[in-house]
C-alpha positions in Angstrom: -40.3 31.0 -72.3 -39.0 33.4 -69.3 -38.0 36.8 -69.4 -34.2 38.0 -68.4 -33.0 41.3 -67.1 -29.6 41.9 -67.8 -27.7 45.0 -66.8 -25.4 46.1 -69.8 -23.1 49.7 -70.5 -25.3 51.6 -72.9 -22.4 51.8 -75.5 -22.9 48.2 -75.3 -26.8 47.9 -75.8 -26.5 51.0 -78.5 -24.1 48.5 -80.6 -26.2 45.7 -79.8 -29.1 47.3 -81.3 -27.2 48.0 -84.3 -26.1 44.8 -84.8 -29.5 43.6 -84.3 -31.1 46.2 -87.0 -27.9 44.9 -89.8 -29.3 41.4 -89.0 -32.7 42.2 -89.2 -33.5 40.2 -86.0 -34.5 41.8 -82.5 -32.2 42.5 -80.1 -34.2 39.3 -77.9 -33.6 37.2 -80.8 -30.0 38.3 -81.1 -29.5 37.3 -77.9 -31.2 34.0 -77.7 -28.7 33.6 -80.7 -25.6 34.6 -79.4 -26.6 32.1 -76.6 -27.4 29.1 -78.5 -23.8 29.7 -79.3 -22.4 29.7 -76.1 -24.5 26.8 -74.5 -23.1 24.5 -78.1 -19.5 26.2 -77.5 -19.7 24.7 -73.6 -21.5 21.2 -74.6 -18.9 20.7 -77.0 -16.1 21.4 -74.9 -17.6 19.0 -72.3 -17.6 16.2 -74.6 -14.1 17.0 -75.8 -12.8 16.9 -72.2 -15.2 13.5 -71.3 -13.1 11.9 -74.1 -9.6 13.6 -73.2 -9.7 12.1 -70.1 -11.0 8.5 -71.5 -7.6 8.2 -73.1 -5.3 9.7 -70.9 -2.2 7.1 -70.3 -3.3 5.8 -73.7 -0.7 7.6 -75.4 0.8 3.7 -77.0 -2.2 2.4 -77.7 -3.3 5.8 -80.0 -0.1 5.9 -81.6 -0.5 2.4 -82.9 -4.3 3.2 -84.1 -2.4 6.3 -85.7 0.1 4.2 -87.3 -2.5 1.4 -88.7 -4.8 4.5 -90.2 -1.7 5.8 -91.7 -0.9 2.5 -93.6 -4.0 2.1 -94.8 -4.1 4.9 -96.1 -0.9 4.9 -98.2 -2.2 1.5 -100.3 -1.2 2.2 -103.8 -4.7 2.4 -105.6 -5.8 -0.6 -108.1 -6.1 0.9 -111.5 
């Protein structure tokens, strides 16, 4: 593990450390937290964007998929 210096407004690191103490974690592990977060927020944006641009000029072809999904789901249900 490596240590990171980061520069904040004290208002900030005062609220930080009170969020910390509610949570009952350190303000490290608060951190390490909040970017675990972040990093999943980013890697899931990537992957949405990667498939985005797999089916842009697809627009027919997903509407029919659509369409098909649809049917199927609207079978009356055997009894």
């Amino acid at each position: 593990m490596s240590a990171l210096i980061i520069r904040l407004p004290e208002d900030k690191r005062t609220r930080l450390k009170l969020v910390a103490k509610a949570r009952k974690v350190s303000v490290t592990k608060l951190i390490e937290e909040m970017a675990t977060i972040v990093l999943a927020d980013f890697d899931a944006e990537t992957r949405f964007e990667l498939r985005a641009a797999r089916g842009r000029g697809r627009i027919v072809e997903g509407v029919a998929l659509l369409e098909k999904a649809a049917a199927k789901g609207a079978r009356p249900k055997r009894g």
